[in-house]
TORKOL-4160 file (C-alpha; in steps of 0.2 Angstrom, whole numbers, padded with zeros to 4 digits, m for minus):
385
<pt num="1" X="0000" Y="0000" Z="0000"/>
<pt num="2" X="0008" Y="0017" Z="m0005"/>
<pt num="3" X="0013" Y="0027" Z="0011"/>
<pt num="4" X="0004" Y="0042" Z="0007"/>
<pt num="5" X="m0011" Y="0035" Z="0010"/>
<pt num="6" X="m0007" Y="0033" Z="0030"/>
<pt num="7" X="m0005" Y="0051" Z="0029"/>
<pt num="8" X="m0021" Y="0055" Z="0022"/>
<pt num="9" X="m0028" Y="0043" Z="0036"/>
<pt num="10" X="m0020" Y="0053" Z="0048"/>
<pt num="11" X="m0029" Y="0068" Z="0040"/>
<pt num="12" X="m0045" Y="0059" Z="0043"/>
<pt num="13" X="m0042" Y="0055" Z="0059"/>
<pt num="14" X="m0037" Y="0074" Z="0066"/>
<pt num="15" X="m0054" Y="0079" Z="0056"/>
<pt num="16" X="m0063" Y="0065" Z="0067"/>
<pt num="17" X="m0057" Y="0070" Z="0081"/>
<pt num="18" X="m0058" Y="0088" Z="0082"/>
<pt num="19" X="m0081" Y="0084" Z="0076"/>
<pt num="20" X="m0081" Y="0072" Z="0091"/>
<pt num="21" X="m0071" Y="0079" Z="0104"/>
<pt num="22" X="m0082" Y="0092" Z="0109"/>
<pt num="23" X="m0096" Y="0081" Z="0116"/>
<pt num="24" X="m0085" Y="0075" Z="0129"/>
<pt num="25" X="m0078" Y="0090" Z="0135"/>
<pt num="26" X="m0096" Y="0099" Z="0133"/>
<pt num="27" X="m0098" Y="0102" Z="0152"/>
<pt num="28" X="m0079" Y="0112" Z="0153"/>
<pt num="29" X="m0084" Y="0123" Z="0139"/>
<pt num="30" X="m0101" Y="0126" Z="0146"/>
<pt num="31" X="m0093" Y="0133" Z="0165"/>
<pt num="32" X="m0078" Y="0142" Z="0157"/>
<pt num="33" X="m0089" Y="0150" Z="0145"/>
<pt num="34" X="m0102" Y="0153" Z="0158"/>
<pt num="35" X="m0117" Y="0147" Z="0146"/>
<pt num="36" X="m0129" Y="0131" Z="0148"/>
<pt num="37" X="m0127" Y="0116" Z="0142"/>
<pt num="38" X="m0140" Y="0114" Z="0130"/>
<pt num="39" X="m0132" Y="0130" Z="0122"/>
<pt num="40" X="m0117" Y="0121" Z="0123"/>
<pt num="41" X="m0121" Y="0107" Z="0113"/>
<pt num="42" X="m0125" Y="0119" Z="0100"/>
<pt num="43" X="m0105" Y="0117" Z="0093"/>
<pt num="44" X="m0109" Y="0101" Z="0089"/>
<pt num="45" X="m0127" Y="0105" Z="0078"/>
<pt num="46" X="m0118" Y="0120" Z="0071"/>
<pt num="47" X="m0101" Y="0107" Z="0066"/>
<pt num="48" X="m0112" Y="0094" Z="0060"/>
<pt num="49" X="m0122" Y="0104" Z="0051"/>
<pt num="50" X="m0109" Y="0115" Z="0043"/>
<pt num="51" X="m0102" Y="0099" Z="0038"/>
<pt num="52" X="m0116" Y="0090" Z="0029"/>
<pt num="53" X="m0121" Y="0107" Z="0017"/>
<pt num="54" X="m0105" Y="0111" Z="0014"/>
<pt num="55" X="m0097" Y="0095" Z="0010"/>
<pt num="56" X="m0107" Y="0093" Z="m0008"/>
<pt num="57" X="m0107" Y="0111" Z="m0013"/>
<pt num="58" X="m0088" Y="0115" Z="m0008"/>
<pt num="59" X="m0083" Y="0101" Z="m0019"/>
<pt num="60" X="m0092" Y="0106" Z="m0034"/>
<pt num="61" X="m0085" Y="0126" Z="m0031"/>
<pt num="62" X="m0068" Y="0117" Z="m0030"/>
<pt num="63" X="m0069" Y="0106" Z="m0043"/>
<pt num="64" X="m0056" Y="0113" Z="m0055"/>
<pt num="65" X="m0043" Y="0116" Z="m0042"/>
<pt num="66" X="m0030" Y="0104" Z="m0041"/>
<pt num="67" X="m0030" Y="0091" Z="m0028"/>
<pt num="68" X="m0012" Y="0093" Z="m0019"/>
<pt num="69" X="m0017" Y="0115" Z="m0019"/>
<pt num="70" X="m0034" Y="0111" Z="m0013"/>
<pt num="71" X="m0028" Y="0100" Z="0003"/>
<pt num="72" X="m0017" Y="0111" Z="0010"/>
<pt num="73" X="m0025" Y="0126" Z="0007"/>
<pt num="74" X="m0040" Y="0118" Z="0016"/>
<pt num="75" X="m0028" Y="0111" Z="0030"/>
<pt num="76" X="m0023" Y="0131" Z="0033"/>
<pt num="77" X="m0042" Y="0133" Z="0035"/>
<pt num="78" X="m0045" Y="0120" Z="0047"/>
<pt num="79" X="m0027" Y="0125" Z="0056"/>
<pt num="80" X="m0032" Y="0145" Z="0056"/>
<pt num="81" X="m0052" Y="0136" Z="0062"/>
<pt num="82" X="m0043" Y="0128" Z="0077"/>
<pt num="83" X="m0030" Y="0141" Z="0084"/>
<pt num="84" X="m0049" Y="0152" Z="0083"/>
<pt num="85" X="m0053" Y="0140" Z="0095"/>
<pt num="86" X="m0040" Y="0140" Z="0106"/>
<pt num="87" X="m0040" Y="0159" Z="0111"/>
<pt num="88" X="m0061" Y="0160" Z="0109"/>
<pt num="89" X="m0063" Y="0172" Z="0122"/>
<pt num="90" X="m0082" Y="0169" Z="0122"/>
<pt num="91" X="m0097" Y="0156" Z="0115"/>
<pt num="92" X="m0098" Y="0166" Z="0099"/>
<pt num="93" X="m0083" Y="0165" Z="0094"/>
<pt num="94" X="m0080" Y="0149" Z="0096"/>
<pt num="95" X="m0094" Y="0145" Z="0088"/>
<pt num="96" X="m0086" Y="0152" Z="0073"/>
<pt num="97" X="m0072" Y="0142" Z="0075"/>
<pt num="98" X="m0083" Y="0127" Z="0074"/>
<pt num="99" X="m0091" Y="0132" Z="0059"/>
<pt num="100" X="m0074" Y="0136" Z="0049"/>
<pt num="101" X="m0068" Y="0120" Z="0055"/>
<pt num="102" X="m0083" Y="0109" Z="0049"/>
<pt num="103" X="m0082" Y="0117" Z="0029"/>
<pt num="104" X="m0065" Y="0115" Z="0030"/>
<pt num="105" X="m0064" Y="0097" Z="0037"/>
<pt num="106" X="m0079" Y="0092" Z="0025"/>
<pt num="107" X="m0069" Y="0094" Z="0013"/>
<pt num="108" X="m0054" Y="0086" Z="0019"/>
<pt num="109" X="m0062" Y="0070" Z="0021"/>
<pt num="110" X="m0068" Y="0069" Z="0003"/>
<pt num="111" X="m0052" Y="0075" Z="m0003"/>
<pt num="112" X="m0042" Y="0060" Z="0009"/>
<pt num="113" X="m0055" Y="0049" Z="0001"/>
<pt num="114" X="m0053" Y="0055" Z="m0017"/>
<pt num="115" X="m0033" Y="0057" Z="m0018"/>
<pt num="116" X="m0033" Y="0040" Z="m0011"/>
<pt num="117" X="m0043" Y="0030" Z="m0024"/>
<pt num="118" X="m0031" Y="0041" Z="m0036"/>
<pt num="119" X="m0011" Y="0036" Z="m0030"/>
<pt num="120" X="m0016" Y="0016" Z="m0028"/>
<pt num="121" X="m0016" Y="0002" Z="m0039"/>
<pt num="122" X="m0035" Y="m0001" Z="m0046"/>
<pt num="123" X="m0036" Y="m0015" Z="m0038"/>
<pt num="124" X="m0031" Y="m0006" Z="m0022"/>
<pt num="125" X="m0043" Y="0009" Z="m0020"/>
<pt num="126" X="m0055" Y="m0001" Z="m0011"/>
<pt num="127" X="m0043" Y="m0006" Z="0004"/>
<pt num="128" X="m0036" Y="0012" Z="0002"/>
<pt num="129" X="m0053" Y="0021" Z="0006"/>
<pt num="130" X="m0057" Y="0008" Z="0020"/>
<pt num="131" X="m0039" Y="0013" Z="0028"/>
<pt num="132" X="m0044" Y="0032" Z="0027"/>
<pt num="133" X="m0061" Y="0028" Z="0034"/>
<pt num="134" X="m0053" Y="0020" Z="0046"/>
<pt num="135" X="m0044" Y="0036" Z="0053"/>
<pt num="136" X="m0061" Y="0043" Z="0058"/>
<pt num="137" X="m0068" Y="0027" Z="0067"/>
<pt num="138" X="m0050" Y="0028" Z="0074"/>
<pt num="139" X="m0052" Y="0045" Z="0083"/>
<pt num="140" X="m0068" Y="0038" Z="0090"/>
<pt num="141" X="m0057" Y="0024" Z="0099"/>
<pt num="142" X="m0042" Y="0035" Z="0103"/>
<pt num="143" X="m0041" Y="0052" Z="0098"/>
<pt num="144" X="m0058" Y="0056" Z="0110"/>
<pt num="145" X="m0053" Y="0049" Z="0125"/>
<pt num="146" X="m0034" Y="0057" Z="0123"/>
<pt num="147" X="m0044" Y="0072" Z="0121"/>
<pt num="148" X="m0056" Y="0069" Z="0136"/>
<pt num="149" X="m0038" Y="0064" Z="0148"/>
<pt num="150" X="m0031" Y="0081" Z="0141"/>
<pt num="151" X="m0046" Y="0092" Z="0143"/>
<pt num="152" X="m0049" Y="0086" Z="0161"/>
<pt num="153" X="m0032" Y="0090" Z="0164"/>
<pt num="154" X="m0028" Y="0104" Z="0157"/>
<pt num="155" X="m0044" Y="0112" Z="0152"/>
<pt num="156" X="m0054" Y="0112" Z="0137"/>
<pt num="157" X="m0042" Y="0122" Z="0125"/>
<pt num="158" X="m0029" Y="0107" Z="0127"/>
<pt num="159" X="m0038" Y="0096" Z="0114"/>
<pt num="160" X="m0036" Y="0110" Z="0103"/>
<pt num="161" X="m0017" Y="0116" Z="0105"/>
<pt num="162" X="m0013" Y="0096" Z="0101"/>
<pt num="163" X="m0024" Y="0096" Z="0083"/>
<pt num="164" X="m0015" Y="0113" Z="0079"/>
<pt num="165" X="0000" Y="0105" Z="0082"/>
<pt num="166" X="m0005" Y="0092" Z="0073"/>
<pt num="167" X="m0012" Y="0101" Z="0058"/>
<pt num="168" X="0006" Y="0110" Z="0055"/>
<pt num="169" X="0015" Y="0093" Z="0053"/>
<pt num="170" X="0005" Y="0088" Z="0044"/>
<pt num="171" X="0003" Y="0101" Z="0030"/>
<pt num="172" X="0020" Y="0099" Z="0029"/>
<pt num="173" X="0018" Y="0082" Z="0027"/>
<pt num="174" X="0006" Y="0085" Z="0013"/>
<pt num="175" X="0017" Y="0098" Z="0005"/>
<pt num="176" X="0034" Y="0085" Z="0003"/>
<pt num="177" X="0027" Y="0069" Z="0001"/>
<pt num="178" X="0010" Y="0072" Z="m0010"/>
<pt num="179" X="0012" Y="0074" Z="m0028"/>
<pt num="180" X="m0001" Y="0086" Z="m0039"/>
<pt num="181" X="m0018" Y="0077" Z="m0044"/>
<pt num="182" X="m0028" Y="0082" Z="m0057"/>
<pt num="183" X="m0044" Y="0084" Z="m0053"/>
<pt num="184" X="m0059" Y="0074" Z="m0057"/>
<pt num="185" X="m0076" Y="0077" Z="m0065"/>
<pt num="186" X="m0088" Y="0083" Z="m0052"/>
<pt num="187" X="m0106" Y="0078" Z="m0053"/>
<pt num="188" X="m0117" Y="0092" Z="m0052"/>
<pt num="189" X="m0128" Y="0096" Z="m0035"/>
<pt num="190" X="m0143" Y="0098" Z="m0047"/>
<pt num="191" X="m0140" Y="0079" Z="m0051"/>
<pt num="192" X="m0135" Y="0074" Z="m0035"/>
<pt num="193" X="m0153" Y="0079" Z="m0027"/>
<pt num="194" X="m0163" Y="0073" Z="m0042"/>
<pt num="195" X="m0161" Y="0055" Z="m0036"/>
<pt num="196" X="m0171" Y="0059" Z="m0019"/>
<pt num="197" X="m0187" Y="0058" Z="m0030"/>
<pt num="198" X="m0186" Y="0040" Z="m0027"/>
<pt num="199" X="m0194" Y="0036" Z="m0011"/>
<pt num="200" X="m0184" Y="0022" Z="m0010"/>
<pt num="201" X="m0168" Y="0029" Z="m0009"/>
<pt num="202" X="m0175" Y="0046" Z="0001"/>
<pt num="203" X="m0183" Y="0036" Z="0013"/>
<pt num="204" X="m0165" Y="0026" Z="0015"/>
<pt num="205" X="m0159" Y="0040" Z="0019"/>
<pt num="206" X="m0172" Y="0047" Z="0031"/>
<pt num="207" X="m0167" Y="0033" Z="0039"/>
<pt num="208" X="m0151" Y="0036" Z="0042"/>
<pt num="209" X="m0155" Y="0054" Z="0048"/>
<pt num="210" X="m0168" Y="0048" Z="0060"/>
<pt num="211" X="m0155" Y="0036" Z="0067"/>
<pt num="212" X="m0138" Y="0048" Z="0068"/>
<pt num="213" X="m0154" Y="0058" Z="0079"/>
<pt num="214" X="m0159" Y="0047" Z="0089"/>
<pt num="215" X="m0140" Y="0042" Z="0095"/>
<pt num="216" X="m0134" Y="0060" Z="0097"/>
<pt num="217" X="m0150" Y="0065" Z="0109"/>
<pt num="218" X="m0139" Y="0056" Z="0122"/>
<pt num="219" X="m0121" Y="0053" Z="0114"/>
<pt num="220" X="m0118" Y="0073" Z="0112"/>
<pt num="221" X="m0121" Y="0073" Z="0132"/>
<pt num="222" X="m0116" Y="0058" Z="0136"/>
<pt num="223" X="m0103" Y="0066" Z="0147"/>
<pt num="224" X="m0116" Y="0075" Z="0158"/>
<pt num="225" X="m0125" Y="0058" Z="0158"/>
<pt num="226" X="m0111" Y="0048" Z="0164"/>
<pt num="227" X="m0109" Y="0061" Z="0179"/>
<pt num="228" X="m0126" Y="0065" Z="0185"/>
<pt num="229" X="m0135" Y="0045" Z="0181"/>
<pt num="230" X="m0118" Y="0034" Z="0188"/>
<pt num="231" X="m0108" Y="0047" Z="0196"/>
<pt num="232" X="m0092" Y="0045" Z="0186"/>
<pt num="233" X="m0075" Y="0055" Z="0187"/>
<pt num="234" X="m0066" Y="0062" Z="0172"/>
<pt num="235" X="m0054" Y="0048" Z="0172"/>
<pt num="236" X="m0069" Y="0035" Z="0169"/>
<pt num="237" X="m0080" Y="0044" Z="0157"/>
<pt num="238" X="m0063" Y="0044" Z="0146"/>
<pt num="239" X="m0063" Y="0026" Z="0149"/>
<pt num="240" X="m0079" Y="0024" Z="0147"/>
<pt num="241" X="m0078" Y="0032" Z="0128"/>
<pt num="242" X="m0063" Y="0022" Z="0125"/>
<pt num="243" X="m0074" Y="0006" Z="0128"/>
<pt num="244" X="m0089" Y="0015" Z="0118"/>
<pt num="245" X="m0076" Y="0017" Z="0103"/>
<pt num="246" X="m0071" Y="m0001" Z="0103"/>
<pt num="247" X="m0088" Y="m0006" Z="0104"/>
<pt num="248" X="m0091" Y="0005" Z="0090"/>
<pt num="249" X="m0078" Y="m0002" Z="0077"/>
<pt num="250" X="m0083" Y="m0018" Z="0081"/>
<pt num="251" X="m0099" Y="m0017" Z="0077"/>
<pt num="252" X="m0096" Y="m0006" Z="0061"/>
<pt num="253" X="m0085" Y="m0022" Z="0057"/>
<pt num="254" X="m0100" Y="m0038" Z="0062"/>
<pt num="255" X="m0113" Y="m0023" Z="0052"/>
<pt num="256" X="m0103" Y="m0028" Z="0035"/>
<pt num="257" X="m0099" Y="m0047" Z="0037"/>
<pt num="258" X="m0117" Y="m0049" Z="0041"/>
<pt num="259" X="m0125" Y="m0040" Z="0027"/>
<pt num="260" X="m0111" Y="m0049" Z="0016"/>
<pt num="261" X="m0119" Y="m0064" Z="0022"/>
<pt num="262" X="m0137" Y="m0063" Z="0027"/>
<pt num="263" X="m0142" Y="m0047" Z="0015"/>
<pt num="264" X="m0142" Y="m0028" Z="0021"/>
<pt num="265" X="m0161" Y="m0027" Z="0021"/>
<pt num="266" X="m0164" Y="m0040" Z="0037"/>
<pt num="267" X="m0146" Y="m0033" Z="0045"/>
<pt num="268" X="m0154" Y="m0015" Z="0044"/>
<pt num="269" X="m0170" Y="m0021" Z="0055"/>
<pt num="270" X="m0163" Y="m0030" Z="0067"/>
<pt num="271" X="m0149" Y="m0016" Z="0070"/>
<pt num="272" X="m0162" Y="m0004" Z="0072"/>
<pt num="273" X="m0174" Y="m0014" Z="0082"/>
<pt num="274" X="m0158" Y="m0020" Z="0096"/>
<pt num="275" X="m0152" Y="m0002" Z="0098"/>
<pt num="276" X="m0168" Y="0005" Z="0101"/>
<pt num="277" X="m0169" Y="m0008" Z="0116"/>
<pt num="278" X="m0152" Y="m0002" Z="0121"/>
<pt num="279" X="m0158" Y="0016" Z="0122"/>
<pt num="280" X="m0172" Y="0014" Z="0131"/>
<pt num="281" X="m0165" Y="0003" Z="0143"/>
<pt num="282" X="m0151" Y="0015" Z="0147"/>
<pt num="283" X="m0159" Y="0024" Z="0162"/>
<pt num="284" X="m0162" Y="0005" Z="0171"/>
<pt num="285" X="m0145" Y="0000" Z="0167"/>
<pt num="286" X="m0137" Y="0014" Z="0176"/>
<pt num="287" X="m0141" Y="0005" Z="0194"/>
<pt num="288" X="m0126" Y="m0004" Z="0191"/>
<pt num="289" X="m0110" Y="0000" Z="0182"/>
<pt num="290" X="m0105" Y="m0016" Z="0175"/>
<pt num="291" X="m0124" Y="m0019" Z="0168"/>
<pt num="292" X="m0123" Y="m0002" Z="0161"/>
<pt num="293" X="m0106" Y="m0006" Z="0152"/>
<pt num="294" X="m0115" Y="m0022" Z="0145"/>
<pt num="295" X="m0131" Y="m0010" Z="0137"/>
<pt num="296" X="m0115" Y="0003" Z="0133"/>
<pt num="297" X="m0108" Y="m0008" Z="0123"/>
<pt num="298" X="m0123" Y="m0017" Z="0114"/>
<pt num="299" X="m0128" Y="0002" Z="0110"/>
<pt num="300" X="m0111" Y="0007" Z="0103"/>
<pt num="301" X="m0109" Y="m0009" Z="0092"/>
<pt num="302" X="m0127" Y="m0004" Z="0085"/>
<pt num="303" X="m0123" Y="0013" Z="0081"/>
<pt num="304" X="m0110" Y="0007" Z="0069"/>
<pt num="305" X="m0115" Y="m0008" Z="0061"/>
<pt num="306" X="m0130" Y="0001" Z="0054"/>
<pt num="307" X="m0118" Y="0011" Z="0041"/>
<pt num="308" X="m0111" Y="m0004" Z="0031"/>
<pt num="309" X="m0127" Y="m0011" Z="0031"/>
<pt num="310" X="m0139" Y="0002" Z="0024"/>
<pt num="311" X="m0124" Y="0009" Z="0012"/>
<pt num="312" X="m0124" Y="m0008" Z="0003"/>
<pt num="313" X="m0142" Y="m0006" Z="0004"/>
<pt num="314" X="m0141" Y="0010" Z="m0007"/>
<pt num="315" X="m0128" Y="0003" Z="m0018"/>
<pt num="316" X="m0141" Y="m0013" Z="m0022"/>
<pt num="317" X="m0157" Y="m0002" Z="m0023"/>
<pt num="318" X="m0148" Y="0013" Z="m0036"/>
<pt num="319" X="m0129" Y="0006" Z="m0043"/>
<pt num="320" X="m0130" Y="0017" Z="m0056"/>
<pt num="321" X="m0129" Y="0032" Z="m0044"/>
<pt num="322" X="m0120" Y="0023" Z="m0030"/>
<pt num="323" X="m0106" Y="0036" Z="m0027"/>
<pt num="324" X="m0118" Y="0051" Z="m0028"/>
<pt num="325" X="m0130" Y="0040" Z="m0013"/>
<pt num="326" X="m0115" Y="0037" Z="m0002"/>
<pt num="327" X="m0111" Y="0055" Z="m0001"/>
<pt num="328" X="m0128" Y="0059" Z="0003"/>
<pt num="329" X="m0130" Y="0046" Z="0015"/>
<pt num="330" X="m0114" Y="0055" Z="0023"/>
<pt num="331" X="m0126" Y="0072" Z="0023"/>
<pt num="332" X="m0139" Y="0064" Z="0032"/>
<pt num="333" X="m0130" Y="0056" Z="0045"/>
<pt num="334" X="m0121" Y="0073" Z="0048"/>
<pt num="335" X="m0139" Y="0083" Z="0047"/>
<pt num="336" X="m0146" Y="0068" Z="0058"/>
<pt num="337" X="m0130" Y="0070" Z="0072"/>
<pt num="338" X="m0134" Y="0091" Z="0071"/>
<pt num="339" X="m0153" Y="0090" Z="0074"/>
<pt num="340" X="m0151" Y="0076" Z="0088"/>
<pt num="341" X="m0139" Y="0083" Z="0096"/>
<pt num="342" X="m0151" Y="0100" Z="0096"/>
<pt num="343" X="m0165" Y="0090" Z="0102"/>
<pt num="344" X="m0154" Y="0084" Z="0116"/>
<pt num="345" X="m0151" Y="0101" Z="0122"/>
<pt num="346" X="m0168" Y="0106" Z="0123"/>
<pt num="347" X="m0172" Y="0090" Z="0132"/>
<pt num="348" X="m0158" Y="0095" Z="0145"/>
<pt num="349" X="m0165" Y="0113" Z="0146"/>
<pt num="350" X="m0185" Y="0108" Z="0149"/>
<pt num="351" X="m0181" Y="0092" Z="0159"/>
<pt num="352" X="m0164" Y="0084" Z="0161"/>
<pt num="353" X="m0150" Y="0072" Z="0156"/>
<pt num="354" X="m0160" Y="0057" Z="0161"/>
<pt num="355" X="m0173" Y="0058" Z="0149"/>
<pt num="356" X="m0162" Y="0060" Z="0132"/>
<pt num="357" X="m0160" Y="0040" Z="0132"/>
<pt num="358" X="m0178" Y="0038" Z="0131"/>
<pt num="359" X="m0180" Y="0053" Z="0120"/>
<pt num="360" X="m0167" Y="0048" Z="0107"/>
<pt num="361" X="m0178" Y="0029" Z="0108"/>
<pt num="362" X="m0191" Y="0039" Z="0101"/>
<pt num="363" X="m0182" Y="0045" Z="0086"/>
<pt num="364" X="m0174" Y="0025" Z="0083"/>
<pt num="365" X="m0193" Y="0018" Z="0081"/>
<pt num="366" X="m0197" Y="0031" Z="0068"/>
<pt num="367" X="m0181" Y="0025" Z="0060"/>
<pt num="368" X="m0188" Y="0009" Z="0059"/>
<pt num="369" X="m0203" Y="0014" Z="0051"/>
<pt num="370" X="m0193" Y="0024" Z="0037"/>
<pt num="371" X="m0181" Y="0008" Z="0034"/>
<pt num="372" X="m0199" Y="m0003" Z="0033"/>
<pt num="373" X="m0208" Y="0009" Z="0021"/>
<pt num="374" X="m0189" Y="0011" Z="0009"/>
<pt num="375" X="m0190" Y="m0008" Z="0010"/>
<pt num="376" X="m0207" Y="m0010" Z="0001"/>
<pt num="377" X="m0202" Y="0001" Z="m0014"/>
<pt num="378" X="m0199" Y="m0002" Z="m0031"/>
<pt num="379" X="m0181" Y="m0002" Z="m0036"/>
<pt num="380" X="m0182" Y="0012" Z="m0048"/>
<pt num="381" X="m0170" Y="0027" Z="m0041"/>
<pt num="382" X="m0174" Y="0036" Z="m0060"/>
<pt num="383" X="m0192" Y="0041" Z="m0057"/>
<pt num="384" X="m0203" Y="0048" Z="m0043"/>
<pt num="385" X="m0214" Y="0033" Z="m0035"/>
């Protein structure tokens, strides 16, 4: 496997790190900024949802800049995005950060994925997009919890000094060791949205959305949760997220090999239907620590395997447009992680922590009806059903 491609993976996983590091530091920023926590978890919707418009539409503005120019000058971005972050002096402006850090890091990741598939063999470009994707699972199982140990410890601003410092080496990196790339055709946005008038396809990704929902309502305080519910200090909730994250890749790992095996479609329901039991028993589970590490865990495997399964799902139901569904799908999940993680906050702000479990259930049963109704469609992505 060409080196290079461990560099872009590195790329991915900084990117990763810096969308999902802020949940589990949510309650620093909230005291040293002096705002609430549901406001708090605003950086997350605004990230999320930055990064799911701007993703499509940046690449199409950007499509006859050459690859090599276009990765570093978005690295600056995201480098300029995170030094923002470290001197915020109030909410507002570090909600700023977050937003020139999600368009920036959108980008990134389609750039990691496309340059990839570019330097490698043909017969490569499938195990070199799966080790790119595999930096961002892999900031879930380290780069978080190294972010959580540092922001306990030194404050919230830590996490950041370390990405910046990272984001410097690496656009170095990219600069000596990446050769120019052409840049290739873009698809237009136009033609990209024209396949939702399928309801099969739009209700595959409603899916999705509803999902992503349903899990952030409680993952984007799950900091708070784990604090107030089981009374844990900083040094287990990292530990905590560090068995989430395992948990996590694992189950995005047993969510392919099944669909391989049994078919996406029966893998998509039974996903959904055992992680809608998780969430709702959460609250119970938190009498003990070790049965709430058990439901923890069965929760986190959930929340990954329904991504291989429901993309090879979209790949069988429109393979003519599969590219242009997978990047959809990506929007959705990042529109699904910005309004859950909204809906969480409101639910913190009218009630409190407890209740985002049974909330987020909520959303995971409408998922299930969506996947159902997608399911009992025609395959035919080219006209409106």
């Amino acid at each position: 496997m060409d080196k290079r491609v461990y560099l872009l993976t590195i790329v991915a996983f900084i990117v990763g790190m810096v969308e999902l590091i802020i949940g589990g530091i949510l309650d620093l920023v909230a005291t040293d900024l002096n705002v609430s926590l549901g406001k708090a978890g605003l950086l997350i919707t605004i990230f999320s949802l930055v990064f799911a418009i701007s993703a499509p539409i940046l690449l199409v503005l950007t499509a006859k800049v050459e690859r090599k120019k276009l990765a570093l000058l978005s690295l600056f971005v995201f480098f300029i995005g995170n030094v923002i972050a470290i001197f915020s002096p109030t909410f507002n402006v570090l909600m700023i950060a977050r937003i020139i850090s999600a368009a920036s890091g959108s980008l990134l990741i389609i750039l990691c994925i496309t340059i990839a598939s570019s330097i490698v063999p043909q017969k490569h470009v499938g195990r070199a997009i799966g080790i790119v994707v595999m930096g961002i699972s892999g900031s879930l199982v380290f780069g978080v919890p190294i972010g959580l140990m540092l922001g306990n410890s030194f404050g919230w601003r830590a996490p950041f000094i370390l990405i910046t410092g990272l984001t410097v080496l690496l656009i170095i990196g990219i600069y000596y060791f990446m050769e120019e790339i052409a840049p290739q055709p873009s698809i237009p946005l136009k033609q990209q949205l024209a396949t939702l008038k399928s309801s099969k396809i739009l209700f595959a990704h409603l899916t999705m959305f509803l999902f992503l929902a349903g899990h952030m309502v409680l993952y984007a305080y799950f900091t708070p949760f784990l604090k107030t519910m089981l009374g844990l200090d900083g040094t287990w909730v990292s530990i905590v997220y560090l068995i989430f994250g395992v948990a996590a890749i694992t189950g995005g790992g047993l969510g392919g090999t099944l669909a391989d095996r049994f078919g996406a479609n029966p893998v998509i329901l039974t996903v959904i239907t055992v992680f809608s039991i998780a969430m709702f028993s959460i609250p119970a589970a938190t009498v003990s620590l070790s049965i709430f590490l058990i439901v923890m865990i069965i929760w986190g495997m959930m929340n990954w395997a329904i991504t291989p399964a429901l993309q090879s799902y979209l790949i069988k139901a429109a393979p003519e447009t599969a590219a242009i569904q997978q990047s959809l799908n990506n929007s959705a999940l990042h529109f699904g992680i910005a309004f859950g993680s909204l809906v969480g906050g409101v639910v913190i702000e009218r009630t409190s922590v407890e209740h985002n479990a049974t909330v987020g259930g909520l959303f995971i049963i409408l998922a299930l009806g969506t996947a159902l109704f997608s399911m009992t469609r025609k395959t035919n992505s080219n006209r409106t059903e």
